[in-house]
Steps between C-alpha positions, in 0.01 A plus 500: 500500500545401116521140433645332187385192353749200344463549225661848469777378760529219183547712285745762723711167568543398106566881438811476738596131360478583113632899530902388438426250224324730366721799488775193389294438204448873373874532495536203301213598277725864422808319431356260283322778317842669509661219373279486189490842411944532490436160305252597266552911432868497576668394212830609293384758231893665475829435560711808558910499473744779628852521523580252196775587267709165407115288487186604322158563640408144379812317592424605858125408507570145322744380718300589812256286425235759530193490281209686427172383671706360785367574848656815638556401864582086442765604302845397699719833504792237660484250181464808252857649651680200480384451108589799399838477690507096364451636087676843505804506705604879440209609754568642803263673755146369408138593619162364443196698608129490436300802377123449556264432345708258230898624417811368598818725573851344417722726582874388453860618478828351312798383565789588330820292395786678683759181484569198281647203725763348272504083438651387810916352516500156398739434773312645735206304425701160490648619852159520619385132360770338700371656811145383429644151397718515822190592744223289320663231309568399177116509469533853555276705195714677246464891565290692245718807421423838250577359180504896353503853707188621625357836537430572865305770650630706804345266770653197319214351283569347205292625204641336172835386355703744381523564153858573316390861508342534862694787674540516850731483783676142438545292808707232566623279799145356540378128417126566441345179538178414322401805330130541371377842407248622788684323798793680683847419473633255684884377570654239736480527864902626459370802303228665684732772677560567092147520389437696816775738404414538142113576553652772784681653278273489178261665747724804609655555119099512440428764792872716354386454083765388412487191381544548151845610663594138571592258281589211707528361833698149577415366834779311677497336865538800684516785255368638231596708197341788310561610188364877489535722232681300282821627689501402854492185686345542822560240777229415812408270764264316437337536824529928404293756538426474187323885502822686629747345284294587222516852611863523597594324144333770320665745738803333409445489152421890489813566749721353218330645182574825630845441576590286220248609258210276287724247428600375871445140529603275765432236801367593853504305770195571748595196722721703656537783745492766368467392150747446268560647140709371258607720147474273185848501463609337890211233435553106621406235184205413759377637827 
């Protein structure tokens, strides 16, 4: 019968004891070897944009923050978003990839100015100070209101004042509070079933083309009104469904241009059932 000596049941023992540190510290050893080699060989050679039409190449990479010889996988993808958001406010979509061994992709798409908000009613905006004053105080903080239109896109961010020549679908019934190009447009708690319905309906004239069609939309409490084609004011909830009445005012619109000919202008009423169309000449001073 074989016999072993202690010192190879020793040495069997310590096998057993040391086995998991050891295995412990060959992983470590790999990702510290990792570690160095992203660190050291893995470094920003080229900075690739796509996508870009409004911003150059360069105005892109300089307000990311991204620079050449900077580590390719320490770089923050979150911080690099919001920078380029932050410094160019017409971007839209926005993607940030690495390409081994040493590029980075930027791959972005625009927004475009669809609507102008207009300066808000000075009574409105006094009306709205006495509330504050009236919940908070006369400590209450004096609201910061649009001093000039802005230029919105169709989700409601605000990319720049609008200049004296900015086209555009101008709205109005809206108190934009604070504006600052990059951030989204924001209104008084009273408003939001506005904003809601304006960025609905931006949305569906988007999906239909025609946008260039409108000219104008003035948001009241429970209505709006578009202006659409120059020659019809069209009337909606503002809690619509925002993609029918689209439809059924260009069905409208067609309807009447082929019984009254090019020139037919207008006001429909798609608050009611069925809706209602009015001829130029039977028109109201205001719906």
């Amino acid at each position: 019968m074989p016999r072993y000596s202690h010192h190879s049941r020793t040495r069997r023992r310590n096998r057993g004891r040391f086995g998991p540190l050891f295995k412990l510290l060959c992983v470590a050893a790999v990702m510290v070897a990792l570690t160095v080699g992203a660190t050291v060989f893995f470094r920003v050679e080229a900075v690739t944009v796509s996508g870009n039409q409004r911003y150059t190449r360069e105005e892109i990479i300089a307000a990311s923050g991204i620079e050449l010889g900077d580590n390719l996988y320490s770089l923050n993808k979150i911080r690099i978003d919001q920078n380029i958001r932050a410094t160019l406010p017409y971007i839209g979509d926005l993607t940030i990839n690495r390409s081994l061994p040493s590029t980075i992709v930027i791959t972005v798409t625009e927004w475009e100015a669809v609507a102008q908000v207009a300066v808000p009613d000075p009574e409105r905006v006094a009306a709205l100070q006495r509330e504050l004053v009236e919940q908070e105080g006369e400590d209450a903080p004096a609201l910061v209101t649009a001093q000039e239109p802005w230029l919105i896109s169709v989700g409601g961010k605000l990319l720049e004042p609008a200049a004296p020549d900015s086209g555009g679908i101008t709205v109005t019934g809206l108190t934009p509070l604070a504006p600052q190009a990059g951030s989204f447009l924001q209104v008084p708690e009273g408003e939001a079933a506005q904003l809601e319905a304006l960025t609905a309906l931006l949305k569906a004239l988007g999906e239909e083309g025609i946008q260039s069609q409108v000219s104008a939309i003035r948001l009241e409490s429970t209505y709006l009104v578009v202006r659409y084609a120059g020659r019809f004011d069209v009337k909606m909830e503002l809690n619509a469904d925002f993609r029918y009445d689209v439809r059924l005012m260009q069905s409208i619109r067609r309807e009447m241009e082929g019984k009254d000919g090019e020139g037919a202008a207008g006001a429909m009423d798609l608050t009611r059932s069925p809706a209602v169309y009015s001829p130029a000449q039977e028109q109201q001073t205001a719906p």
